[in-house]
N, C-alpha and C positions, 0 to 999 in steps of 0.2 A: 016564492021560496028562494032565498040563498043559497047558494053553491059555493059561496067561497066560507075556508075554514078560518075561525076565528079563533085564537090560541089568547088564552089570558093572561097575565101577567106573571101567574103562580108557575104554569105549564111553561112557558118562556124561561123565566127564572132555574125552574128543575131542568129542563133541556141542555141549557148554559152548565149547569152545574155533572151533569150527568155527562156532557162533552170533554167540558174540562177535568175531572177525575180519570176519566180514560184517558187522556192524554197526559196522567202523570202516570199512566201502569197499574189501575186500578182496576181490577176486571168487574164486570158485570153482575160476578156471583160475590165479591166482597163487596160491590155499592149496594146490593137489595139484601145484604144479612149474610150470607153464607158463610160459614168457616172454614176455617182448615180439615175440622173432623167429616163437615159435608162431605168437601172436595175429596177425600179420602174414602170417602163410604165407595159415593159415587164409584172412582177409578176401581178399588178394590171390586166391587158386584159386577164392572163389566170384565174386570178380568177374569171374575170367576164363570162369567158365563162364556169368556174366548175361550179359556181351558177346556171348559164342556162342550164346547164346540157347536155354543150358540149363537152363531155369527152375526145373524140377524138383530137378536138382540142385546147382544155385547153392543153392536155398532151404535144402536139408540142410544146406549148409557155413554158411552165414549162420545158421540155427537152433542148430545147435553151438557160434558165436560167442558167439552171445546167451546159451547156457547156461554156457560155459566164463569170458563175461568178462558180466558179466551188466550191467556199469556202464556198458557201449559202446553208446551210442545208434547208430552207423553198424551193426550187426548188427542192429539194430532195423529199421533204413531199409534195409538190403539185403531182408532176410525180408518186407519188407512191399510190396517193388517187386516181388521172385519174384509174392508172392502176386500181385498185382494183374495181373500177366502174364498167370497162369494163371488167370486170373478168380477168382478166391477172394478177394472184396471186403469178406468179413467178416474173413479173416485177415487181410487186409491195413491195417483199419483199427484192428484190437487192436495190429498192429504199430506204424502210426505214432504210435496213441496214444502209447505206451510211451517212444517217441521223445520226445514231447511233454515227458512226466513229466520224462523222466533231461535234455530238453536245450530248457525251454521256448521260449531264444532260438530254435530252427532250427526259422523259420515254417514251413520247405519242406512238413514233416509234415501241419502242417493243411491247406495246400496237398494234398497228395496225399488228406487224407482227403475233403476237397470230391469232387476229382477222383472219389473211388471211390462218393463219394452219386450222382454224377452218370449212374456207370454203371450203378446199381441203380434209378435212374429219381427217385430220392428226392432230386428238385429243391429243393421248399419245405425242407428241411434244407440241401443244399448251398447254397445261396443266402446263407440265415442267414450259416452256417458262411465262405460270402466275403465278405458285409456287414462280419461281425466284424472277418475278418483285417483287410480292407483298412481300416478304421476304427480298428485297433489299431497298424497298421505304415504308417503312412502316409510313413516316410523311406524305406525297405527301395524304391529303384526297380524293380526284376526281378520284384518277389513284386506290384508294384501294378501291373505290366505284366499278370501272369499271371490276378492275379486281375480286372482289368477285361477281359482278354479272356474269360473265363468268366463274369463280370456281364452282358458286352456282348452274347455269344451267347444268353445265359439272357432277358432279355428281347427282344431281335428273336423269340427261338421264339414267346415269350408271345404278343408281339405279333399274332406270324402265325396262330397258334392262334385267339386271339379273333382278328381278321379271318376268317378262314378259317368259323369257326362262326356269325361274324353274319351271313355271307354264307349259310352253309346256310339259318338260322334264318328267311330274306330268301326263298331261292328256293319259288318257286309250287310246286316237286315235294313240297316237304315239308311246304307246309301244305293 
């Protein structure tokens, strides 16, 4: 018996043609049929199930998006909101990356990837990560709101932390 795979000329032919369509911006769900009204059912039924706050399976329908229209930054940003629901703060940051890529202008993503450093405890990153934004978008009002209330929290903690430890450092129990 042979082991090695034998591609026919059809299968060649369609792979060539399936390679090149995407690489003019064709997504996956307009090469095998899909339409507009699909892509839209689709987005709309996962949003309705994030509203109801069915994470898990919002996420499937938003993951599906992403495969079937793979150029759509909002399937990116629904999959990466699921995630971060359900706490999966590493998928949710490969998501808004992704976001990032396909749609640099829509800060919100790095926005949301701070947010998820924040919740993995990996401050000195998120921090950065909102020095930059806010440094970078300093028209964008809503994103400079967002991000100094996350600056403005991140050092009051600092803050309280050193106080808090020069005050241990201070008290007679500890030395």
């Amino acid at each position: 018996m042979n082991d090695d795979i034998v591609i026919d000329q059809t299968t060649a032919s369609l792979a060539t043609d399936i390679v090149e369509l995407m690489g003019k911006g064709v997504s996956y769900g307009e090469f095998i049929g899909l339409e507009e009204k699909h892509k839209e059912a689709i987005y709309k039924i996962a949003c309705i199930r994030y509203e109801n706050n069915r994470f898990v399976e919002a996420l499937k329908l938003f993951s599906l998006g992403s495969i079937q229209f793979q150029y759509e930054y909002r399937f990116y940003f629904g999959s990466g909101s699921c995630a971060k629901m359900l706490k999966d703060y590493e998928l949710a940051i490969k998501n808004f990356t992704v976001v990032k890529m396909l749609n640099p202008e829509y800060i919100e993503a790095e926005c949301e990837v701070a947010e998820c450093l924040l919740l993995q405890s990996k401050v000195h990153e998120a921090k950065e990560m909102l020095e930059k934004i806010k440094n970078e978008n300093n028209k964008n009002k809503k994103i400079l709101m967002k991000v100094d209330s996350y600056l403005n929290l991140l050092n009051k903690e600092n803050k309280e932390i050193y106080v808090n430890s020069k005050e241990e450092l201070n008290d007679p129990k500890y030395n």
